[in-house]
N, CA, C and O atoms as CSV, one atom per row, in Angstrom:
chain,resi,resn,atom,element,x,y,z
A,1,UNK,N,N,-80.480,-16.834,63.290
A,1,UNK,CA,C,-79.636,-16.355,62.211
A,1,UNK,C,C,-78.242,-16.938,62.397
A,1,UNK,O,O,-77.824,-16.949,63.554
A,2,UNK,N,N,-77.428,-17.443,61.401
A,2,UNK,CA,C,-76.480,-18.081,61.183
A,2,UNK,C,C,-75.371,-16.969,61.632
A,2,UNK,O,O,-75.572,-15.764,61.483
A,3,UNK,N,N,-74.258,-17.473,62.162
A,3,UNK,CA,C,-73.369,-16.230,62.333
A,3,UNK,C,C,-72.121,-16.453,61.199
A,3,UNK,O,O,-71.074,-15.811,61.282
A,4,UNK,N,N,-72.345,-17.332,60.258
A,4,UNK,CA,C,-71.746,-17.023,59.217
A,4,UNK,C,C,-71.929,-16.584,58.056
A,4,UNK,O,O,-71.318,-16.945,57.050
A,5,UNK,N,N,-73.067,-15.505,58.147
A,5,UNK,CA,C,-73.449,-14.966,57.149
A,5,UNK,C,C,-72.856,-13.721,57.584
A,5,UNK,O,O,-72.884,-12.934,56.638
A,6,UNK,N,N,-72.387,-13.261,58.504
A,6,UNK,CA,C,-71.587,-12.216,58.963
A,6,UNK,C,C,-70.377,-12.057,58.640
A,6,UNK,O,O,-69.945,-10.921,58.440
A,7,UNK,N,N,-69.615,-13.122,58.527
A,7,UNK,CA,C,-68.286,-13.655,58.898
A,7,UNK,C,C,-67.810,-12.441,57.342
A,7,UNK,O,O,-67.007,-11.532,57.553
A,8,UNK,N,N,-68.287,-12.587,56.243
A,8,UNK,CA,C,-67.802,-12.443,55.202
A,8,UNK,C,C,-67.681,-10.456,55.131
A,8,UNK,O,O,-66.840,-9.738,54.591
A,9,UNK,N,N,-68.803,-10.150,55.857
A,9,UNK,CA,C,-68.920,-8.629,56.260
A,9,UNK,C,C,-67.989,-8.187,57.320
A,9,UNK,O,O,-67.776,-7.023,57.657
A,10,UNK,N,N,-67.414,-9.357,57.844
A,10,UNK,CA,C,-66.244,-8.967,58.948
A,10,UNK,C,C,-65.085,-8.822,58.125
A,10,UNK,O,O,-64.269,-7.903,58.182
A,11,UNK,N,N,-65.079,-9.950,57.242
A,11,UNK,CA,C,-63.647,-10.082,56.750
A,11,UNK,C,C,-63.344,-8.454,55.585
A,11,UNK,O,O,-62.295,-7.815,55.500
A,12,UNK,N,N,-64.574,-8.210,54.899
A,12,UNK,CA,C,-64.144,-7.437,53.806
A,12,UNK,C,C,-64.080,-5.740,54.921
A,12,UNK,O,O,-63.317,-4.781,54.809
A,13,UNK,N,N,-64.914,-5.918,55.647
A,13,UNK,CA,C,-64.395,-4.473,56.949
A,13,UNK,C,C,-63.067,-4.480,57.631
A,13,UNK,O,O,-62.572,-3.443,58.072
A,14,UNK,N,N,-62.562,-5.500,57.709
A,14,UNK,CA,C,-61.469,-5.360,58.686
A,14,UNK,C,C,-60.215,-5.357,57.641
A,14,UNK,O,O,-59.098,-4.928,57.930
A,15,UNK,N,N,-60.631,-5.977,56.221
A,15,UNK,CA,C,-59.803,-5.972,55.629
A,15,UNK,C,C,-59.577,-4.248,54.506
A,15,UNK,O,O,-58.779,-4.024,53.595
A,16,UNK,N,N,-60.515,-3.473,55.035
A,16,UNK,CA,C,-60.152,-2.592,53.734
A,16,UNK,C,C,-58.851,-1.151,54.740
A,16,UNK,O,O,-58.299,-1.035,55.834
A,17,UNK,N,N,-58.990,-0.277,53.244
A,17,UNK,CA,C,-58.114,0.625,54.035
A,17,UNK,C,C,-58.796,1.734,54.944
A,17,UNK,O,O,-59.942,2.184,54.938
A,18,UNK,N,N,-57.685,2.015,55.729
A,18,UNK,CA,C,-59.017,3.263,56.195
A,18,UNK,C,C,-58.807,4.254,55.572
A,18,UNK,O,O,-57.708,4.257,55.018
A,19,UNK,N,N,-59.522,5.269,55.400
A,19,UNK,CA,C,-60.212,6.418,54.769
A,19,UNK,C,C,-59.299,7.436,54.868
A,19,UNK,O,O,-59.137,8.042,55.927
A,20,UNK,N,N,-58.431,7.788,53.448
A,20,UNK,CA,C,-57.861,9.134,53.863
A,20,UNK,C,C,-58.232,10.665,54.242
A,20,UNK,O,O,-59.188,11.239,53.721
A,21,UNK,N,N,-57.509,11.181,55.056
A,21,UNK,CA,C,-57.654,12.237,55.743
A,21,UNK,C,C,-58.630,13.092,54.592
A,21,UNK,O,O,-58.712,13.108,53.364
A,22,UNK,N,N,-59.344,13.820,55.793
A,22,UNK,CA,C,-60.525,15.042,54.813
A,22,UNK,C,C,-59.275,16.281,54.651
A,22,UNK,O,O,-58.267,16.543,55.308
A,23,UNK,N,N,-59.898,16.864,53.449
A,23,UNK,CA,C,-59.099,17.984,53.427
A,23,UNK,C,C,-59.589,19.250,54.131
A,23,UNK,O,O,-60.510,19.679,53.436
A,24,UNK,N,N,-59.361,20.219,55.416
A,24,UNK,CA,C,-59.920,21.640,55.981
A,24,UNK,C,C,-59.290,22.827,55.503
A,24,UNK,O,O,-58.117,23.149,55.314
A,25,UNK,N,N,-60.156,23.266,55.390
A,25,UNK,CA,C,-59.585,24.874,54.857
A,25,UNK,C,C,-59.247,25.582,56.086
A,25,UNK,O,O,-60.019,25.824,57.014
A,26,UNK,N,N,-57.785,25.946,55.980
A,26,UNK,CA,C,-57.175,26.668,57.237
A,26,UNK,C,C,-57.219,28.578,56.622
A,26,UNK,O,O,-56.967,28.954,55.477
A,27,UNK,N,N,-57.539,29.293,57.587
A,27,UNK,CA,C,-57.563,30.723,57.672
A,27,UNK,C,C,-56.311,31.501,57.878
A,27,UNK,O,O,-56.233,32.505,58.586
A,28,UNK,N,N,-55.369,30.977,57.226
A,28,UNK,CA,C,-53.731,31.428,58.033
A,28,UNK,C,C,-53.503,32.583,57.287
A,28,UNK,O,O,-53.961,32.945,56.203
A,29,UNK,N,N,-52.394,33.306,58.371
A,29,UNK,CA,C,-52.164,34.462,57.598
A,29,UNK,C,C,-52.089,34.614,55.489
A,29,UNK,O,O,-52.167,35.678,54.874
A,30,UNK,N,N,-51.967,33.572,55.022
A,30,UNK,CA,C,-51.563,34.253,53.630
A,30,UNK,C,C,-52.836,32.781,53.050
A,30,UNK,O,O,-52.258,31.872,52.454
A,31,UNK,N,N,-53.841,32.664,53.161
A,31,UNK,CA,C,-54.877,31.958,52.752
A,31,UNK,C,C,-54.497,31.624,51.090
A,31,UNK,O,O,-54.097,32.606,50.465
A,32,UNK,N,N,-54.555,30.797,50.607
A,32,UNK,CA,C,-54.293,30.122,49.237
A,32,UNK,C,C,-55.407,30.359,48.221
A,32,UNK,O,O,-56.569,29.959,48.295
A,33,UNK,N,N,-54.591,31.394,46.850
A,33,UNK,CA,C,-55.859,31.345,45.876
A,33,UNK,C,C,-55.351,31.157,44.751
A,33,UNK,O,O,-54.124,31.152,44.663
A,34,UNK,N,N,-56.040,30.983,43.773
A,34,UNK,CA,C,-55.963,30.720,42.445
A,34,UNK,C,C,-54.611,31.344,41.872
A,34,UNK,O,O,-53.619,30.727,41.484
A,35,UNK,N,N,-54.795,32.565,41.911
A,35,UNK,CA,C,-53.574,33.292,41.359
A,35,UNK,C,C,-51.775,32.780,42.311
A,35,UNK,O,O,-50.833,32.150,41.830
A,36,UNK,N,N,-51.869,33.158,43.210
A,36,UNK,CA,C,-51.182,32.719,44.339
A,36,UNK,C,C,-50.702,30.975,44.214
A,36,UNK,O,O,-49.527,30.642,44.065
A,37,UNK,N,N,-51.817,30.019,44.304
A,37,UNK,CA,C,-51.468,28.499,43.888
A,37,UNK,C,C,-52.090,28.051,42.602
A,37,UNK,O,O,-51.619,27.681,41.527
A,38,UNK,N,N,-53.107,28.180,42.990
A,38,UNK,CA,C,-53.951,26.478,41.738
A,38,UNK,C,C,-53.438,26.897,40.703
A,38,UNK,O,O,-52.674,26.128,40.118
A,39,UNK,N,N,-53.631,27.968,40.251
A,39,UNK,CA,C,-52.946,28.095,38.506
A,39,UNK,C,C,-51.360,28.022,38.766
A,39,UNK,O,O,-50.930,27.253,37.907
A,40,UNK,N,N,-50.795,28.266,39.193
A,40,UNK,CA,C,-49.078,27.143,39.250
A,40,UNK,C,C,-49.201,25.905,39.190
A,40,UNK,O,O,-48.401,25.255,38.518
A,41,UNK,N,N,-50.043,25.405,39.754
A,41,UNK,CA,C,-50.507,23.947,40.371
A,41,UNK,C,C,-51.131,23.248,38.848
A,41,UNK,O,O,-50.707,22.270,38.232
A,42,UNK,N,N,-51.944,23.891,38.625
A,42,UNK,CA,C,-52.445,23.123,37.952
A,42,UNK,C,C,-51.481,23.082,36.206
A,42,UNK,O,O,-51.717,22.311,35.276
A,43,UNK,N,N,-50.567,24.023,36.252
A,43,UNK,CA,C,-49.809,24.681,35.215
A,43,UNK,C,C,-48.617,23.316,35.179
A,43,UNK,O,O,-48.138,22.869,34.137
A,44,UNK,N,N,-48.309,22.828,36.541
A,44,UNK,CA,C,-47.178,22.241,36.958
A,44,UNK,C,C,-47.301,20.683,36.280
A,44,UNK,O,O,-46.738,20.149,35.325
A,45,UNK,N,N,-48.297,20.238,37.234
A,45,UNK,CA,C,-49.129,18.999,37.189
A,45,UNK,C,C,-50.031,18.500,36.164
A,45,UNK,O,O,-49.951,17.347,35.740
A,46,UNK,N,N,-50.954,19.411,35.727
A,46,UNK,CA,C,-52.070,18.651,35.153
A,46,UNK,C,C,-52.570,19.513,33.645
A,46,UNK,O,O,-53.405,18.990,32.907
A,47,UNK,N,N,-52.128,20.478,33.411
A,47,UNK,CA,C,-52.328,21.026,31.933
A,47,UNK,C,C,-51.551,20.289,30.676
A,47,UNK,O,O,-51.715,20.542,29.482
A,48,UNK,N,N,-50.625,19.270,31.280
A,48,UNK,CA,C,-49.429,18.620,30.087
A,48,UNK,C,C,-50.829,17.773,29.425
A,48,UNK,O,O,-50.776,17.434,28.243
A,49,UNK,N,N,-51.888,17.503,30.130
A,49,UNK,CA,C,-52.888,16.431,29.512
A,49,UNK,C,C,-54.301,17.664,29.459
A,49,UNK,O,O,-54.791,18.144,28.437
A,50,UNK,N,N,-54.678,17.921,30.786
A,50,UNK,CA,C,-55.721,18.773,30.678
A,50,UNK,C,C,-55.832,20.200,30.530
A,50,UNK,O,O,-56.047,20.968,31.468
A,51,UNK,N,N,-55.653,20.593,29.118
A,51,UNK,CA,C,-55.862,21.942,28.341
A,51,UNK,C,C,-56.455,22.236,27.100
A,51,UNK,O,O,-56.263,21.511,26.124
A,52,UNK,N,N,-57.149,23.226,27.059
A,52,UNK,CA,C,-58.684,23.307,26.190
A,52,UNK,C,C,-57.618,23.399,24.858
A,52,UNK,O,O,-58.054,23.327,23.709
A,53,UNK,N,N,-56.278,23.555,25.133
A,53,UNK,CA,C,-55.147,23.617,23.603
A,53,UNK,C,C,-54.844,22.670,23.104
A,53,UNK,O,O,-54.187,22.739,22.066
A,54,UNK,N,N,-55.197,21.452,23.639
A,54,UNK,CA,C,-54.599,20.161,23.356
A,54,UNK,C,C,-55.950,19.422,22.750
A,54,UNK,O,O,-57.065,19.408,23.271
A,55,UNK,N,N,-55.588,18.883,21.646
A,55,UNK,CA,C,-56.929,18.005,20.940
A,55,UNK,C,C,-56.047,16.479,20.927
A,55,UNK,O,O,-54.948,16.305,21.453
A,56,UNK,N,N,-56.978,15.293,20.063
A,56,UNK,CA,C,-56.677,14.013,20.305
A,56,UNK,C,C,-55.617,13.153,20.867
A,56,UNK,O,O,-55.911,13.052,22.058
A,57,UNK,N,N,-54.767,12.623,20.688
A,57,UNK,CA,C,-53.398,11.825,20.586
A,57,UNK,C,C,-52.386,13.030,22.088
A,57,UNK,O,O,-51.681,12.554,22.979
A,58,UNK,N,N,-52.607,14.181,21.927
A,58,UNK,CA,C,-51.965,15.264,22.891
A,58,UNK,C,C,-52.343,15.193,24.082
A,58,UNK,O,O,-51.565,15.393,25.015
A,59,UNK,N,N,-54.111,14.777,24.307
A,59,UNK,CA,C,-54.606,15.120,25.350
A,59,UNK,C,C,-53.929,13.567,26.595
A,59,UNK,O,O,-54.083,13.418,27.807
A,60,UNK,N,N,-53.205,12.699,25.561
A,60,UNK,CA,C,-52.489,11.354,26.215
A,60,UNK,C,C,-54.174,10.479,27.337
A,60,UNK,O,O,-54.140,9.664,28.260
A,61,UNK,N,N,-55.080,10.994,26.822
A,61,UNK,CA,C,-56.106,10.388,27.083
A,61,UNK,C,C,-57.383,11.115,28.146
A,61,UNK,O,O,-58.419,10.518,28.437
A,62,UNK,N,N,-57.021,12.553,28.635
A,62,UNK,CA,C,-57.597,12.966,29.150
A,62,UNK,C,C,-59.026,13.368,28.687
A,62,UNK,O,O,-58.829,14.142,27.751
A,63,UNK,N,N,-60.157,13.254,28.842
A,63,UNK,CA,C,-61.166,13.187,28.802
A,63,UNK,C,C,-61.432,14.964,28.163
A,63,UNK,O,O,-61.051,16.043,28.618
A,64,UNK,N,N,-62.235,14.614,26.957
A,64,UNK,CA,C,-62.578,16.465,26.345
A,64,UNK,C,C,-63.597,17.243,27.208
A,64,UNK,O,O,-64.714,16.823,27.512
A,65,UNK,N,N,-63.198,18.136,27.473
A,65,UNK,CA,C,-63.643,18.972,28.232
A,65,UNK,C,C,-63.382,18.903,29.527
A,65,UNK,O,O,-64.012,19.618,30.306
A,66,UNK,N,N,-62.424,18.043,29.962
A,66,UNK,CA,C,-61.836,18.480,30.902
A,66,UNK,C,C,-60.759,19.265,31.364
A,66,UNK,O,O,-59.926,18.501,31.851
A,67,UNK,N,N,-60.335,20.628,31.448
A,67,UNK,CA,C,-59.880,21.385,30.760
A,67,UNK,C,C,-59.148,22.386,32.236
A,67,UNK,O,O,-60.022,23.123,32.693
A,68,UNK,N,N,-57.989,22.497,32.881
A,68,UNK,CA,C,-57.688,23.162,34.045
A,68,UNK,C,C,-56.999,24.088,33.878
A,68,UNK,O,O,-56.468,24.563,34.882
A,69,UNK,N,N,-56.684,24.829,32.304
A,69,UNK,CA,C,-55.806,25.850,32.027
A,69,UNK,C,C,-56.663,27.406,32.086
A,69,UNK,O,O,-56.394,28.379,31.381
A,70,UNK,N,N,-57.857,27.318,33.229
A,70,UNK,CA,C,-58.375,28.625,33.650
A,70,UNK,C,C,-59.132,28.329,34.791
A,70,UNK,O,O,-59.441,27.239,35.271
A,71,UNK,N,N,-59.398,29.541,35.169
A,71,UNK,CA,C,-60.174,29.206,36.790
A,71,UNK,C,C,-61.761,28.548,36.528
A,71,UNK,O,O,-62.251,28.066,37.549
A,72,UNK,N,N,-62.315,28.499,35.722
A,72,UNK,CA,C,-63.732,28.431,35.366
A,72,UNK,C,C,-63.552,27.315,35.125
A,72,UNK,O,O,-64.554,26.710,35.505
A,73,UNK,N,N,-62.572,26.383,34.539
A,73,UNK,CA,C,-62.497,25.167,33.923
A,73,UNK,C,C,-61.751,24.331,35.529
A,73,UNK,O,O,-61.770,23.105,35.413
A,74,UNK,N,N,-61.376,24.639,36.380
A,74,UNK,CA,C,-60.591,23.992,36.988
A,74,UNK,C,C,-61.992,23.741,38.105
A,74,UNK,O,O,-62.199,22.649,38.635
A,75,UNK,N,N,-63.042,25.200,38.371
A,75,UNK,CA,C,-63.774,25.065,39.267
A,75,UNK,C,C,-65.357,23.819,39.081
A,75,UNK,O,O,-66.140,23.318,39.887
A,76,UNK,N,N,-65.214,23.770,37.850
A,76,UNK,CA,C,-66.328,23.329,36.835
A,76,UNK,C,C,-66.336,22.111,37.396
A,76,UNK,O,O,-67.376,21.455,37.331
A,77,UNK,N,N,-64.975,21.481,38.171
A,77,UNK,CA,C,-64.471,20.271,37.958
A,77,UNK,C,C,-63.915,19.521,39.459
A,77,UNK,O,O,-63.298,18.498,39.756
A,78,UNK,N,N,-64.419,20.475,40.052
A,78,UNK,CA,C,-63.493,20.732,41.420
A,78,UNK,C,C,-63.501,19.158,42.441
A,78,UNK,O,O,-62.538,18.755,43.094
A,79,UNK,N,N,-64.933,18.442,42.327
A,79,UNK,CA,C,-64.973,17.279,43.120
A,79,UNK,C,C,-64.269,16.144,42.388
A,79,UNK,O,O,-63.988,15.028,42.823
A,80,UNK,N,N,-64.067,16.616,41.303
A,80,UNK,CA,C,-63.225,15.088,40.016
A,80,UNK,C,C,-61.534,15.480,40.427
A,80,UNK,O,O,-60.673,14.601,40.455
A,81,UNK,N,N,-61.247,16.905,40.725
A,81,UNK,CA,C,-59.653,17.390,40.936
A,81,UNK,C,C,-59.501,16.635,42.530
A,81,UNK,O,O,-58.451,16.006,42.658
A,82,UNK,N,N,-60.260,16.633,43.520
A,82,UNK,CA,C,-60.063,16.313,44.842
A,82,UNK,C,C,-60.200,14.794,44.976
A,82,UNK,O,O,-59.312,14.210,45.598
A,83,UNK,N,N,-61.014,14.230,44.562
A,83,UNK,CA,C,-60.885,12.722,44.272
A,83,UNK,C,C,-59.661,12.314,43.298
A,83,UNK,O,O,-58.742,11.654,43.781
A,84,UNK,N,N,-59.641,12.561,42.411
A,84,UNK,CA,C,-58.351,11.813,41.433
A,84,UNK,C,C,-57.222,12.269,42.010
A,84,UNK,O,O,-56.447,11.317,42.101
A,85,UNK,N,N,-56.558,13.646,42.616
A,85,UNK,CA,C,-55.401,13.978,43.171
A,85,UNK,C,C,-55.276,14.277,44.611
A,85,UNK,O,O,-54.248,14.673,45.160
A,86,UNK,N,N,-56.357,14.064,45.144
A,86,UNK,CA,C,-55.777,14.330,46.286
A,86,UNK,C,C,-56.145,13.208,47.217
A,86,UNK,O,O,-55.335,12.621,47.934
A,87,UNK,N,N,-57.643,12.919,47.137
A,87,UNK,CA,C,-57.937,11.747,47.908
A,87,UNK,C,C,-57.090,10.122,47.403
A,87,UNK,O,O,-56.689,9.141,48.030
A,88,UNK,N,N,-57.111,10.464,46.175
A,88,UNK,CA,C,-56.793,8.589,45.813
A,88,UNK,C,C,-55.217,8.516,45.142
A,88,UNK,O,O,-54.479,7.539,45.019
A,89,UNK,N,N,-55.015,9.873,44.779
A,89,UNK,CA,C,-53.867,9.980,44.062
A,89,UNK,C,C,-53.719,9.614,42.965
A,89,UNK,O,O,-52.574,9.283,42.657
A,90,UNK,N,N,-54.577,9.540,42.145
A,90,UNK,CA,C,-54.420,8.427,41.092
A,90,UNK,C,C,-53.703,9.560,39.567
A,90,UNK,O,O,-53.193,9.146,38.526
A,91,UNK,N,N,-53.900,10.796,39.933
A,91,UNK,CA,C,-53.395,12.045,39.029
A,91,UNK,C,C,-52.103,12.482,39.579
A,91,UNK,O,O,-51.887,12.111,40.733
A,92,UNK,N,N,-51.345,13.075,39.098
A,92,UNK,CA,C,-51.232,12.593,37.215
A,92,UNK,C,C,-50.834,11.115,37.487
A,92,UNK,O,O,-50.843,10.467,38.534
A,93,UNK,N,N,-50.518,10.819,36.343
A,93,UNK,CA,C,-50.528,9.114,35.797
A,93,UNK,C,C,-48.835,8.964,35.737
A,93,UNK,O,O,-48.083,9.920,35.545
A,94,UNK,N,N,-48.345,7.390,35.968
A,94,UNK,CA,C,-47.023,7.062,36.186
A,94,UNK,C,C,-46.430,8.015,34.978
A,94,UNK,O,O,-47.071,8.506,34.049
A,95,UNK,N,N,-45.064,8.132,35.249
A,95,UNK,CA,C,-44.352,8.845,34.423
A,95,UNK,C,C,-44.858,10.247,33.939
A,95,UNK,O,O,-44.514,10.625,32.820
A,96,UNK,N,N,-45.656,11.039,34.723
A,96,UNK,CA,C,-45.521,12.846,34.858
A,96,UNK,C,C,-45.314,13.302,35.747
A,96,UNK,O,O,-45.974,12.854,36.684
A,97,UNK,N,N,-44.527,14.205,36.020
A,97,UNK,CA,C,-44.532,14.977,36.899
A,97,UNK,C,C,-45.756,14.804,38.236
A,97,UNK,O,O,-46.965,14.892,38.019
A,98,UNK,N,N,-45.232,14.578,39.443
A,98,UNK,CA,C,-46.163,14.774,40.414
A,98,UNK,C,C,-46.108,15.275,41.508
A,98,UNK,O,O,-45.054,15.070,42.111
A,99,UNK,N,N,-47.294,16.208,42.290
A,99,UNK,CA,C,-47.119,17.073,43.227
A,99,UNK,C,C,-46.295,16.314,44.596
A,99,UNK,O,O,-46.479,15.107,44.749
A,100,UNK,N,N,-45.514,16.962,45.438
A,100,UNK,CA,C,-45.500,15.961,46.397
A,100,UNK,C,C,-46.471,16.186,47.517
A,100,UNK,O,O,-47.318,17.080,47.493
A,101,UNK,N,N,-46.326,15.414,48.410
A,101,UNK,CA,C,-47.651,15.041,49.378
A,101,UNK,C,C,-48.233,16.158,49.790
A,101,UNK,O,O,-49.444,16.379,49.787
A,102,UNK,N,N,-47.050,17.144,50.284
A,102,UNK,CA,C,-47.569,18.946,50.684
A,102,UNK,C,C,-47.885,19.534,50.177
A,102,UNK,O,O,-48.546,20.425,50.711
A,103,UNK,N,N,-47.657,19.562,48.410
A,103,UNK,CA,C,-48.627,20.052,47.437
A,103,UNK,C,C,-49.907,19.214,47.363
A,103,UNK,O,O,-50.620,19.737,46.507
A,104,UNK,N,N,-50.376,18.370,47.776
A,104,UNK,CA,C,-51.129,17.939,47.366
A,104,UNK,C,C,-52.337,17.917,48.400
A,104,UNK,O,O,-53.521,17.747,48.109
A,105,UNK,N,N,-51.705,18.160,49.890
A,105,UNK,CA,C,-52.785,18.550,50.854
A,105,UNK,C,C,-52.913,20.046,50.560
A,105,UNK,O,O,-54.077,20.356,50.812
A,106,UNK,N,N,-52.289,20.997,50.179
A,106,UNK,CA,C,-52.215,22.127,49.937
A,106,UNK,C,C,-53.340,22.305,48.648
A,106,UNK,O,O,-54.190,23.185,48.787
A,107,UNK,N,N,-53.346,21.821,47.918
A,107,UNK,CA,C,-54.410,21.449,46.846
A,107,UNK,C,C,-55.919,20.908,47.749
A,107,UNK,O,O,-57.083,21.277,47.596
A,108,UNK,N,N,-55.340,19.931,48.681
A,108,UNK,CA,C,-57.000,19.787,48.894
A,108,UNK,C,C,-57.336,21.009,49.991
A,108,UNK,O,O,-58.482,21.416,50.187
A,109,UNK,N,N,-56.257,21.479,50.610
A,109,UNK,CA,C,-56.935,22.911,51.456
A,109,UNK,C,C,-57.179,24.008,50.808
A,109,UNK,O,O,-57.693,24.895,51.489
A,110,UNK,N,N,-56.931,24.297,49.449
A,110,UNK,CA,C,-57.516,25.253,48.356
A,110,UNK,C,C,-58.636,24.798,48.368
A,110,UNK,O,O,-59.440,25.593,48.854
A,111,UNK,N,N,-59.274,23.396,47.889
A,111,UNK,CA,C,-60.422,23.136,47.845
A,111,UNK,C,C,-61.717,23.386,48.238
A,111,UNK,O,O,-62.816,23.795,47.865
A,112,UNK,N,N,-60.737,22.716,49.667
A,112,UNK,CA,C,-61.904,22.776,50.810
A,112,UNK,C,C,-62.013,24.231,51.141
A,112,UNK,O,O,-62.905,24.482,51.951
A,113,UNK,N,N,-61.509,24.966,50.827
A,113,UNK,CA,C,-61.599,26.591,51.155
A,113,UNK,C,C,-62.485,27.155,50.372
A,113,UNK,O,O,-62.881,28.308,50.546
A,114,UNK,N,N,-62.996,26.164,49.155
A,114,UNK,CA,C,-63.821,27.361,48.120
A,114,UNK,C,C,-63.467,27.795,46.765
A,114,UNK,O,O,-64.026,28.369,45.831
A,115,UNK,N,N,-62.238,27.259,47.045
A,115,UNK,CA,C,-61.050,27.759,45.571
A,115,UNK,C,C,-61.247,29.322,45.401
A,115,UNK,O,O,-61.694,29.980,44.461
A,116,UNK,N,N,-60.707,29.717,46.768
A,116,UNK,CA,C,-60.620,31.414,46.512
A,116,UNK,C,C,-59.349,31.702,45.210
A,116,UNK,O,O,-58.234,31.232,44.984
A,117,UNK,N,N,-60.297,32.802,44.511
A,117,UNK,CA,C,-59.699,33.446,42.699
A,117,UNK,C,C,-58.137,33.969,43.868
A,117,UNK,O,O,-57.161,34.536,43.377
């Protein structure tokens, strides 16, 4: 076997990023819930686009039915909220409002907790 059929599996491994941090749900005295964070959170950040009140041209492109202005709609959705904002960052979009980094591990330790109400 040729060892440059490898070469190209070296280059695209050594070249990528590494993997951001997992998010853990910590047990601390005042544990994070819905009432307490995500609905601020999500009130702050992500209802200016994703809310079941907002129809065409308003929603600035957010996808229908994706919808975080209640707990049922935010939970419905929960692995698309942890990938787009917390793992990759890619939420919200240039020019809105955005959590900073401690809100945003704080968001993925709601997550990973269960999204206690």
């Amino acid at each position: 076997m040729s060892t440059t059929r490898w070469l190209p599996l070296f280059v695209i491994a050594s070249c990528s990023s590494p993997a951001p941090p997992t998010s853990t749900c910590s047990t601390g005295d005042a544990p994070l819930t819905y009432a307490g964070f995500g609905d601020s959170f999500m009130a702050s950040y992500c209802t200016g686009c994703h809310s079941s009140e907002l129809v065409g041209t308003a929603r600035m492109g957010a996808p229908l039915g994706y919808n975080f202005d209640s707990y049922a709609g935010v939970r419905g959705f929960t692995n698309q909220i942890q990938l787009a904002t917390v793992t990759n960052r890619r939420m919200p979009p240039a020019g809105h409002p955005a959590p900073s980094d401690d809100e945003r591990a704080l968001l993925g330790e709601w997550i990973a907790c269960g999204l206690p109400e």
